[in-house]
C-alpha positions in Angstrom: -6.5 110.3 74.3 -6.3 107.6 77.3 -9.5 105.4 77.2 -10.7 106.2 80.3 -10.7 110.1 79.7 -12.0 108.9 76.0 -14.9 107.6 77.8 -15.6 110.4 80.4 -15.6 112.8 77.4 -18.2 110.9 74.9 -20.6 110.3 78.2 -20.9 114.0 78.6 -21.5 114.6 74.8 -25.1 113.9 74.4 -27.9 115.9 72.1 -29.3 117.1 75.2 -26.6 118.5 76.6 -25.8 120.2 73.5 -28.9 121.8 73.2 -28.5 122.9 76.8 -25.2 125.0 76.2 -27.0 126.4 72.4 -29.3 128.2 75.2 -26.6 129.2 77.5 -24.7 130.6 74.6 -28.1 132.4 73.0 -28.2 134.1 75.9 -28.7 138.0 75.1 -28.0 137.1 72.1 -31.8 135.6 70.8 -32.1 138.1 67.7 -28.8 137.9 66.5 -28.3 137.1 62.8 -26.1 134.0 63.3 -28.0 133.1 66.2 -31.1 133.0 64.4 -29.9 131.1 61.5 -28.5 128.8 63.8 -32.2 128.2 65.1 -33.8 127.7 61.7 -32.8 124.1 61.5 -31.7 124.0 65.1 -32.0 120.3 65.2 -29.7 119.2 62.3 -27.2 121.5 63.2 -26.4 120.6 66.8 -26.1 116.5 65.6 -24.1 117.9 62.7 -22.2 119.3 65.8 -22.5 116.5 68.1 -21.3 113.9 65.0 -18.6 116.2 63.8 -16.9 116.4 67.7 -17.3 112.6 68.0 -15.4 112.4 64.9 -12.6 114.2 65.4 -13.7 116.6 62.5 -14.8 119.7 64.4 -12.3 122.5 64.3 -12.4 126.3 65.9 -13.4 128.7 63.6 -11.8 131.8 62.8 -12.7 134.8 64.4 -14.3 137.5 63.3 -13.9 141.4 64.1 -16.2 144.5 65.0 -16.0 147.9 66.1 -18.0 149.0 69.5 -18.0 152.8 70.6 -19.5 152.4 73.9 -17.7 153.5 76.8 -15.0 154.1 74.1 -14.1 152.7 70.4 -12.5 149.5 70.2 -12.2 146.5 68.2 -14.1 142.9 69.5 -12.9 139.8 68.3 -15.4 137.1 68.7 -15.8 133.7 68.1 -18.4 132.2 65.1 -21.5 131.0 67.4 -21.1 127.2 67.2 -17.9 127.8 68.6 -19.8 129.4 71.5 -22.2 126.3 72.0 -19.5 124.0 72.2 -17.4 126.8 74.5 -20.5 126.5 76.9 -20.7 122.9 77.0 -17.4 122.2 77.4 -17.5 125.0 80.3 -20.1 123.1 81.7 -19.3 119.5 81.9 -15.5 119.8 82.9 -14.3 123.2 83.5 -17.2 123.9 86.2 -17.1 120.7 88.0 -13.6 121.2 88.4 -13.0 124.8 90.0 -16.5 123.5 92.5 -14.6 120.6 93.6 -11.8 122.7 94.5 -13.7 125.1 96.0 -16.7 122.7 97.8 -14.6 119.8 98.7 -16.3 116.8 99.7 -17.9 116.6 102.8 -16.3 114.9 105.6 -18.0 111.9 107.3 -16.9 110.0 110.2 -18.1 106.1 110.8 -17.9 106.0 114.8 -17.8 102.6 116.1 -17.1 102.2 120.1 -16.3 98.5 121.1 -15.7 96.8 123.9 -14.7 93.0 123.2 -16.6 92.9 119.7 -13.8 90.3 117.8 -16.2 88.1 116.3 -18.0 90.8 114.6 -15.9 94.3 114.1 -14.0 93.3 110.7 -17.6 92.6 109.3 -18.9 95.7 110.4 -15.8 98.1 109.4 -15.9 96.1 105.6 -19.6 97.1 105.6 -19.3 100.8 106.1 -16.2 100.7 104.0 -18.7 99.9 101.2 -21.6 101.7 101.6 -19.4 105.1 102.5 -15.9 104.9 100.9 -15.4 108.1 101.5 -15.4 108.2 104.9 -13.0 107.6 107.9 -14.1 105.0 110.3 -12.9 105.0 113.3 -12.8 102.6 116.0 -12.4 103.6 119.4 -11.7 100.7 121.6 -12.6 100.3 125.3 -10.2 97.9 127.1 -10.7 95.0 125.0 -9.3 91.5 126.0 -9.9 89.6 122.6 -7.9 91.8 120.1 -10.7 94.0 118.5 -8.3 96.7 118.3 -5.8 94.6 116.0 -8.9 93.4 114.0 -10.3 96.8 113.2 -6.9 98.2 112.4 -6.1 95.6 110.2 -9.5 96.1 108.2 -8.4 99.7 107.7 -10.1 101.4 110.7 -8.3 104.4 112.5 -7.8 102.6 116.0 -7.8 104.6 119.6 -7.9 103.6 122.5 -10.6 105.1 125.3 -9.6 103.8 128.7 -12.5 104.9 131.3 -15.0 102.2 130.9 -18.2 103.1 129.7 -20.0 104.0 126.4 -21.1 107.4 127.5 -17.2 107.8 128.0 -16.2 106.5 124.8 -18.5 108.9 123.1 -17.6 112.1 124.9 -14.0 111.4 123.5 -15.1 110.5 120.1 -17.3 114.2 119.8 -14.5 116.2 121.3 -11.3 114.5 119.1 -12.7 113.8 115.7 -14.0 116.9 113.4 -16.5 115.8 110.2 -19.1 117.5 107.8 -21.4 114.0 109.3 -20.9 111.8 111.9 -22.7 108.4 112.0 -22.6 106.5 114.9 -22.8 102.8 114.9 -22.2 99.6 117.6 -19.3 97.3 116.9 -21.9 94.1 116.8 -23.0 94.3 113.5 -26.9 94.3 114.5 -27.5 97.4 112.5 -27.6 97.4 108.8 -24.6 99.5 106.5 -26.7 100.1 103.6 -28.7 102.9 105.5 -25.9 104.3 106.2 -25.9 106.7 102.9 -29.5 107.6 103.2 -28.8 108.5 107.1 -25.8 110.7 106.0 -27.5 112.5 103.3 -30.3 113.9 105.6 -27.6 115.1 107.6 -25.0 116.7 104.9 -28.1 118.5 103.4 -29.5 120.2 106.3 -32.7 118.3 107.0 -31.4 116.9 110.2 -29.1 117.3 112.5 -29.9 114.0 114.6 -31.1 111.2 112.2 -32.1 108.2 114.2 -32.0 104.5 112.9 -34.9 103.2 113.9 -35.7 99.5 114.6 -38.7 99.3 116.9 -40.7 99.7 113.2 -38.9 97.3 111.8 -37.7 94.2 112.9 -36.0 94.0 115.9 -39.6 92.8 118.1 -38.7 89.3 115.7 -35.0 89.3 115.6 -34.2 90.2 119.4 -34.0 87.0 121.7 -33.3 89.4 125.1 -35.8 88.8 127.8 -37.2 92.3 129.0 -35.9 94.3 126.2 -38.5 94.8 124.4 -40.8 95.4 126.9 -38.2 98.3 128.1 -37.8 99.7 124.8 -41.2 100.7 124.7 -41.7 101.7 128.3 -38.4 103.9 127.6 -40.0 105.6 124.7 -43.5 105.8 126.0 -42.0 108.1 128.4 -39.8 110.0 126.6 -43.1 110.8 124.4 -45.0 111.4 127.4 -42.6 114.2 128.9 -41.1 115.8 125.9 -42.9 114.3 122.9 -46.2 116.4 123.0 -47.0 118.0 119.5 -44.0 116.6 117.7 -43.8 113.8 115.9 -43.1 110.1 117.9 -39.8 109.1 119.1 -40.2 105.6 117.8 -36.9 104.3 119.2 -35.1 106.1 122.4 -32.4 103.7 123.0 -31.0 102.6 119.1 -27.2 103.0 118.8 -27.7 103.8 115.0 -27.4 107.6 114.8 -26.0 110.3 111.8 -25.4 113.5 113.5 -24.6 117.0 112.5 -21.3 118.9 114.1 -24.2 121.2 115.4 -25.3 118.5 117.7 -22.3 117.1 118.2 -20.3 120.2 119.4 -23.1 121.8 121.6 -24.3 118.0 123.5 -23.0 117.9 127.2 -22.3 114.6 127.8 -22.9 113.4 131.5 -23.7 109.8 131.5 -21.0 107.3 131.6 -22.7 104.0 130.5 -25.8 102.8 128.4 -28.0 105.5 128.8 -25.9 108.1 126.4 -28.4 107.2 123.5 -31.6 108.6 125.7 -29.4 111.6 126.8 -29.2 112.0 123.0 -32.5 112.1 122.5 -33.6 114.0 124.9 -30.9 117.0 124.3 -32.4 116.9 120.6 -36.3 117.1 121.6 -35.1 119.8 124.5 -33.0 122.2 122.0 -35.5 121.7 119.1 -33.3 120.4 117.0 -34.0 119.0 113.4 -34.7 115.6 114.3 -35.4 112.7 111.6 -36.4 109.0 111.9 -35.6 106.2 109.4 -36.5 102.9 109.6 -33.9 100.3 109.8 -33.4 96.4 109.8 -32.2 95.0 112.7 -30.6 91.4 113.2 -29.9 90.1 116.3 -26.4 89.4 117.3 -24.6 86.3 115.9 -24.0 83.1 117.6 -21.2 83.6 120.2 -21.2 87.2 120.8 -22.5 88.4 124.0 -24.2 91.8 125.0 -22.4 94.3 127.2 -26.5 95.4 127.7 -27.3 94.0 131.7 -31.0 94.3 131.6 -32.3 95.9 134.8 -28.9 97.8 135.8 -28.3 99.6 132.8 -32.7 99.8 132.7 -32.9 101.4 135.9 -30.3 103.9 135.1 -32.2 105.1 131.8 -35.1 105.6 133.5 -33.2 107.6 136.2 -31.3 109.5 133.5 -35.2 110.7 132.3 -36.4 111.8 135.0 -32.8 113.5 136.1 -32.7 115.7 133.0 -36.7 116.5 133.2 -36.1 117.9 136.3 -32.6 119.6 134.7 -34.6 120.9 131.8 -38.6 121.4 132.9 -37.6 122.5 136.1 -40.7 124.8 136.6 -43.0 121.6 135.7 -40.9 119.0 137.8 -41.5 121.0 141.0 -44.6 122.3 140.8 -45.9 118.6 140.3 -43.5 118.5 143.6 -45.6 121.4 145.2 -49.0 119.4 144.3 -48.3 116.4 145.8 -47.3 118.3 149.2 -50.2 120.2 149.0 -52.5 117.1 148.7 -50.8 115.6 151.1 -51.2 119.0 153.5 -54.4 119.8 152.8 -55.5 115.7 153.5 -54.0 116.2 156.7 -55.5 119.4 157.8 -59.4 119.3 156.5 -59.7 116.5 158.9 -58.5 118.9 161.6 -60.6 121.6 160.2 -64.1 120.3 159.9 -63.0 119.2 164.1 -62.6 122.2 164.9 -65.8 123.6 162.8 -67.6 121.1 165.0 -66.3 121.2 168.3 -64.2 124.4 168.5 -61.5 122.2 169.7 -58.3 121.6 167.8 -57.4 117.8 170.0 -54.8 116.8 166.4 -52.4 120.1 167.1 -49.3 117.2 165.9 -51.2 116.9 162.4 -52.0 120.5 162.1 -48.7 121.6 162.4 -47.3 117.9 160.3 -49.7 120.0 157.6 -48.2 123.6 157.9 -44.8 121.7 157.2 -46.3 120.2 154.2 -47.6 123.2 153.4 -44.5 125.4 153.5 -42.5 122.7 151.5 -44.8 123.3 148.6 -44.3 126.8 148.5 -40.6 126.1 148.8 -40.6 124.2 145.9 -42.6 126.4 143.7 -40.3 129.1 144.8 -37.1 126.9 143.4 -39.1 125.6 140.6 -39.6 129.5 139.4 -35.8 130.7 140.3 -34.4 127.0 138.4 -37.0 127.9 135.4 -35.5 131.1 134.9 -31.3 129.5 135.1 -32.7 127.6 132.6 -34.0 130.3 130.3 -30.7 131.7 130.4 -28.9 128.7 129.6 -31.0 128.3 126.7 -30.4 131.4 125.5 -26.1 130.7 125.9 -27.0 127.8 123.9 -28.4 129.7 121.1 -25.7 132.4 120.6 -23.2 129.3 121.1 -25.1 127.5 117.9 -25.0 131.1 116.0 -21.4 131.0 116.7 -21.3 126.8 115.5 -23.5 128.0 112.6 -21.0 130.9 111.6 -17.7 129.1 112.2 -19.2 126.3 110.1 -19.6 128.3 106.7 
């Protein structure tokens, strides 16, 4: 017997185990003559077992033959019952595992890395997931790089393509329609975000318990480790409203806008992606806190970038977009709250213009303001309006939802 197999074998031989198949073979079996003699001195007789297999003196016993007349007479041949126990165990341990393999193969996971001019760092971070998951296909999708990242990721072993409209958001929507995976965790090409939580993120996925896991650094240590002016201060204005608009009786987002993200290929295959640049991460978010998806959080270290490499991040652009991206998909998704808040404000501002007017003309009878009156019936009439959209836009909504959930039913089946 090779030494490695030798090895395997003895591993899986243990007392315990032993004593483990005895009950699986006792089964129906419990007042059995040779069952209960086995029993008697249970102990002694399974490491008589256990020291005879290690030795290479065990042999199969010789059958032994009854009658049965139930449904109809015929003769059982059946094997003496330590042969059962050591039938079970060997079932167990190597005939089992086996045939599940075969018939559960391993779940899939895909390491998705979008770059755009990440040399000095992309080798480090592909050899990093390469460790932690070695299972798993990484793949680099490149997005017009000038400083060979492409060549350095393929020649660490990634799975190179190239994505040619500019743009994370862009990058993304290619990577969720192309690659198919049991797991998908997403990472940035900058090697800010630890590998090692990369099993842990993959394992909430893969068993069910989420199907957005999100790396969270804002608990951790990225307050210390980024040098950024303004980020920090727009991280948390980012999630502060995010919590604010979508966030009530769940648990706290505590990070909006991390690029460290598992997924499941619910999530991934049902997620419209519109934006085009930075702001993908908080359309993420949102999409998961909108649909009720599971939705998981686990704290993660964060360095800052090494000396040399430069963010694609530009503070106040790519801020002012986020924030627009929020308040864009509240009014997409809370339709019926975004314009009656609408229809509020014009009726303040109506009814400041007309009570003026009003308590005028309860004094002298005389309307002189007829401009702001009918300034205030505009007003007026433009809140109705948009309580009327608000209720018709509520109700598109409802329906889309409901699409959404036969669509997942569908996911859910397809997935089995």
């Amino acid at each position: 017997m090779p030494k490695k197999i030798k090895n395997c074998f003895y591993k899986s031989l243990t007392f315990v185990k032993l004593l483990e198949a005895h009950k699986r073979a006792r089964n129906h079996k419990t007042y059995k003559e040779e069952v209960i003699k086995f029993e008697i001195n249970l102990e002694n007789n399974l490491i008589n077992l256990l020291n005879n297999i290690k030795n290479g003196k065990y042999h199969l016993g010789k059958y032994f033959e009854f009658k049965i007349y139930e449904p109809k007479e015929r003769i059982i041949k059946a094997l003496p019952y330590v042969d059962r126990v050591v039938h079970q165990w060997y079932v167990e341990e190597f005939i089992k595992p086996y045939f599940m393999k075969r018939r559960y193969p391993m779940p899939r996971i895909a390491v998705l890395i979008p770059c755009w001019n990440e040399a000095l760092t992309i080798e480090k971070v592909v050899t990093d997931f390469r460790a932690v998951l070695p299972e798993a296909d990484i793949y680099v999708y490149d997005n017009n790089s000038t400083d060979g990242t492409a060549e350095i990721a393929k020649r660490a072993g990634a799975i190179v393509v190239h994505e040619y409209r500019q743009g994370k958001g862009n990058v993304i929507r290619s990577m969720f329609r192309d690659i198919e995976a049991d797991c998908y965790v997403m990472t940035d090409g900058d090697d800010t975000y630890p590998a090692e939580a990369a099993r842990e993120m993959a394992e909430l996925v893969l068993s069910g318990r989420a199907d957005m896991v999100i790396g969270d650094r804002l608990s951790s240590t990225y307050f210390e480790e980024n040098k950024r002016p303004f980020h920090n201060s727009g991280n948390v204005l980012v999630r502060r409203f995010i919590n604010f608009f979508w966030g009530r009786g769940r648990e706290e987002i505590r990070d909006v806008m991390t690029g460290y993200r598992a997924f499941s290929p619910l999530f991934v295959k049902t997620f419209p992606i519109l934006s085009e640049g930075f702001e993908i991460e908080t359309e993420m978010t949102i999409h998961a806190l909108d649909k009720n998806l599971l939705l998981m959080q686990v704290p993660v270290s964060y360095r800052d970038r090494p000396a040399g490499s430069v963010s694609k991040l530009h503070t106040f652009r790519d801020g002012t977009r986020v924030l627009k991206t929020i308040f864009m998909l509240y009014k997409d998704y809370r339709p019926l709250r975004f314009f009656l808040a609408a229809a509020l404000v014009l009726t303040l501002i109506s009814l400041s213009l007309f009570l003026p007017v009003f308590h005028e003309y309860l004094a002298t009878g005389l309307v002189p303001k007829m401009p702001t009156l009918v300034t205030s019936g505009f007003f007026m009439v433009a809140a109705v309006i948009s309580t009327g959209i608000g209720l018709v836009l509520d109700t598109e909504v409802k329906n889309a939802r409901k699409n959404l959930e036969i669509q997942m039913n569908m996911i859910r089946m397809l997935m089995k």
